[in-house]
TIMIMI-448281 format. One record per residue (C-alpha): residue in one letter; x, y, z. Coordinates in steps of 0.02 Angstrom, whole numbers. Example, Ala and Ser with C-alpha at 12.3 -4.5 7.8 and 13.67 -1.06 7.14 Angstrom:
! TIMIMI-448281
type,east,north,up
a,615,-225,390
s,684,-53,357
This chain:
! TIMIMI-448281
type,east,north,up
x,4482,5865,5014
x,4683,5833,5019
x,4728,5654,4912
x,4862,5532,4915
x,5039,5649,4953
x,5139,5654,4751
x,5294,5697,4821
x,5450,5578,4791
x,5452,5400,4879
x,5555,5273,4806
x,5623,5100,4900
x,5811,5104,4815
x,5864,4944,4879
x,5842,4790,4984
x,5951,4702,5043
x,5959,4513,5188
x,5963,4640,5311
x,5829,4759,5280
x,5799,4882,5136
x,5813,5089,5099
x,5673,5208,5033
x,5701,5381,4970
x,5574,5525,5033
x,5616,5671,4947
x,5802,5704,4983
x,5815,5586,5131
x,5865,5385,5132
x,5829,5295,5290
x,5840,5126,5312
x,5724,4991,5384
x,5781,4840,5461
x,5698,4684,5487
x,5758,4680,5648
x,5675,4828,5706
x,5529,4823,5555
x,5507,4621,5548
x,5341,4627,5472
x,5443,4651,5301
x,5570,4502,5339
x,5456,4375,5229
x,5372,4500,5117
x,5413,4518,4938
x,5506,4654,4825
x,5343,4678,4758
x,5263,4684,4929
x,5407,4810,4983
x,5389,4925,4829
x,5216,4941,4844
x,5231,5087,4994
x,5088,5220,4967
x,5153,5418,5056
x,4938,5467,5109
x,5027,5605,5206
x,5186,5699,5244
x,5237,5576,5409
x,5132,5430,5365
x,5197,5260,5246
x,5077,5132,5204
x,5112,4956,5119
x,4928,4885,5096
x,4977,4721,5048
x,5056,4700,5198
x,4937,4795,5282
x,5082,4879,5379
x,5073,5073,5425
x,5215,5175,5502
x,5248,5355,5529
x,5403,5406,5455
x,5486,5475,5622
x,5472,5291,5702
x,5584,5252,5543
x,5701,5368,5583
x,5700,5309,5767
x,5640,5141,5779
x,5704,5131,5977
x,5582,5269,6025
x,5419,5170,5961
x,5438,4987,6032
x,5370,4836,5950
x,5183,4837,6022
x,5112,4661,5905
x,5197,4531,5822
């Protein structure tokens, strides 16, 4: 049975507007605008992002899951809950 993914994830900074993670050899960027469940989290919150497979991100103190390609394009997966 397949475990948590090892491969690189990293946040590499945060910023007022949002904040950058590293998978593998790709940065992308989430903003609070289009991510605000992050807006009133903290860096330790933030840094805490688990990889449990290739396209899926998971911050379980923030109980907040995302698959990586609605990070790379947040306008093609509207907002559904606030």
């Amino acid at each position: 049975m397949p475990g948590i993914l090892t491969s690189e994830i990293e946040v590499t900074n945060v910023s007022k507007h949002g904040f950058w993670i590293l998978l593998e050899n790709e940065e992308l960027f989430l903003s609070y605008k289009d991510f605000p469940w992050f807006k009133k989290s903290t860096i330790e919150q933030i840094l805490a992002v688990e990889r449990p497979s290739k396209n899926h991100l998971y911050w379980s103190q923030l109980d907040v899951d995302l698959s990586v390609d609605s990070i790379r394009n947040p306008s093609a997966f509207p907002l559904i809950a606030n």
